[in-house]
N, C-alpha and C positions, 0 to 999 in steps of 0.2 A: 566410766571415768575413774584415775585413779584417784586418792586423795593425797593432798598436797602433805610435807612430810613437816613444814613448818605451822600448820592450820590442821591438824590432824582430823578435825571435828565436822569441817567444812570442805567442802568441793572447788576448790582455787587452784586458777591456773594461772593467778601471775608469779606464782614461787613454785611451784611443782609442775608436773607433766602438763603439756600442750592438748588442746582438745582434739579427740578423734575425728577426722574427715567422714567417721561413718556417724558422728553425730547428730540426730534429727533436731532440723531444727529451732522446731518450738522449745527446745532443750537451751539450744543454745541462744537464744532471746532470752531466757526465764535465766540462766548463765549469764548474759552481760550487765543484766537491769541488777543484779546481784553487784557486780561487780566497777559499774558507772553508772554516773548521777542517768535518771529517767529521761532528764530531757535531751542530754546527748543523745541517749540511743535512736529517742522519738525523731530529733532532726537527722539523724542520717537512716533510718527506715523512711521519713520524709521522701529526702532525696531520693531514696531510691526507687520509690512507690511513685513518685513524679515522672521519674525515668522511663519506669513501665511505662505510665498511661502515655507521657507523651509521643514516644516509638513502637505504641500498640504491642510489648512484648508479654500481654496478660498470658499466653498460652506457657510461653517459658516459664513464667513465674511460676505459674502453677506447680511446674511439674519439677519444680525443687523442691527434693526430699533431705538431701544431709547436709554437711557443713562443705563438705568436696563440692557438692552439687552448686552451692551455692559463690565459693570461691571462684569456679571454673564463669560461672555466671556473672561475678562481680569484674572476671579478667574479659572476657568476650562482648561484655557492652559496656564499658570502662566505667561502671560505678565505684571509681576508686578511694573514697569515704568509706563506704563497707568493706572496700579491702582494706582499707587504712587497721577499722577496728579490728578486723578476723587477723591479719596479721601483725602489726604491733603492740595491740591491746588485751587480746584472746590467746598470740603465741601459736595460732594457726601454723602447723609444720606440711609445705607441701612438697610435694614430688616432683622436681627440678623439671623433667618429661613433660608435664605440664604447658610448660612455655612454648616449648618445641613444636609440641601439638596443637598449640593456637595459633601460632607467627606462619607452619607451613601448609597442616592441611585445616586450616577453619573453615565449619560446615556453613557457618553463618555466611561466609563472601561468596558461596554459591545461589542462596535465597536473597541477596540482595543486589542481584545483579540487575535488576529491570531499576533498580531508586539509586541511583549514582548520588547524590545528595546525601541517603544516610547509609550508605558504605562508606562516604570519605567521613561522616561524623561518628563512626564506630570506630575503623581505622584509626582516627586520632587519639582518640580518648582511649582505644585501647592500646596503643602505645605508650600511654603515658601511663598506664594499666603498668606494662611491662616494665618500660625503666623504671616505674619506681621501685617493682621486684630487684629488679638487677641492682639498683644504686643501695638498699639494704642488703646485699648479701653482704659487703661486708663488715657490717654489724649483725650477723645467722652468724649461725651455727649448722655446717654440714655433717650428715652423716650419711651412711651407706646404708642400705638394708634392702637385701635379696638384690645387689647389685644394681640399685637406684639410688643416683643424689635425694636428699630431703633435706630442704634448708627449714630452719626456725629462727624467726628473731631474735636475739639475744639482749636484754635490756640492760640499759648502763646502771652499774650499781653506786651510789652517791655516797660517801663516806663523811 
């Protein structure tokens, strides 16, 4: 992680670079309690540790290892609280491709084809996963790199 150019001392991503997608993420937990009061983070790790038990998704969980891993995961079962913080709090920059590859081929609406019940309850919530992406971009910041969109949230500066 780079360091911030206004906090030179300290490791901050609300005024310098966005966290890496290859960030592991006991890094970036130990990163946001840094950066928001304890018990915000505690209620939405809550939520989303609720989320698991109650859609039995202990196996996914497990096998998130970075901050991508885990975005990709926050959009596919619409934990969108933890997307909230990874992208407007953290400054999480992701790769526009992303979406695409949710909305056309998600691997998940193929293992949930026998429980029509929690395909349309994933379906939902990850839609609303999606537009909320969509309705901040234009408050991101786009850029190009190796010929991929990557939006970042851009936060209003208050004068």
């Amino acid at each position: 992680m780079s360091r911030c150019v206004a906090h030179p001392n300290l490791k901050c991503t609300k005024h310098g670079e966005a966290i890496k997608p290859d960030l592991p993420i006991a890094d970036l937990l130990s990163l946001s309690k840094e950066q928001f009061e304890t018990s915000e983070i505690e209620r939405v790790v809550q939520i989303t540790m609720d989320r698991v038990d109650i859609f039995f998704l202990q196996n996914e969980w497990t096998q998130l290892l970075t901050t991508d891993d885990l975005f990709r995961f926050c959009i596919q079962y619409g934990c969108t609280d933890m997307l909230t913080i990874l992208y407007q709090q953290l400054l999480y920059k992701y790769n526009f491709s992303i979406l695409e590859h949710i909305v056309i081929r998600c691997p998940i609406m193929k293992q949930l084809q026998h429980d029509k019940k929690l395909e349309q309850t994933f379906y939902r919530e990850r839609q609303e996963a999606i537009n909320y992406l969509y309705d901040l971009r234009r408050y991101s910041r786009m850029c190009i790199f190796d010929g991929e969109f990557y939006y970042q949230y851009r936060p209003r500066r208050h004068s």
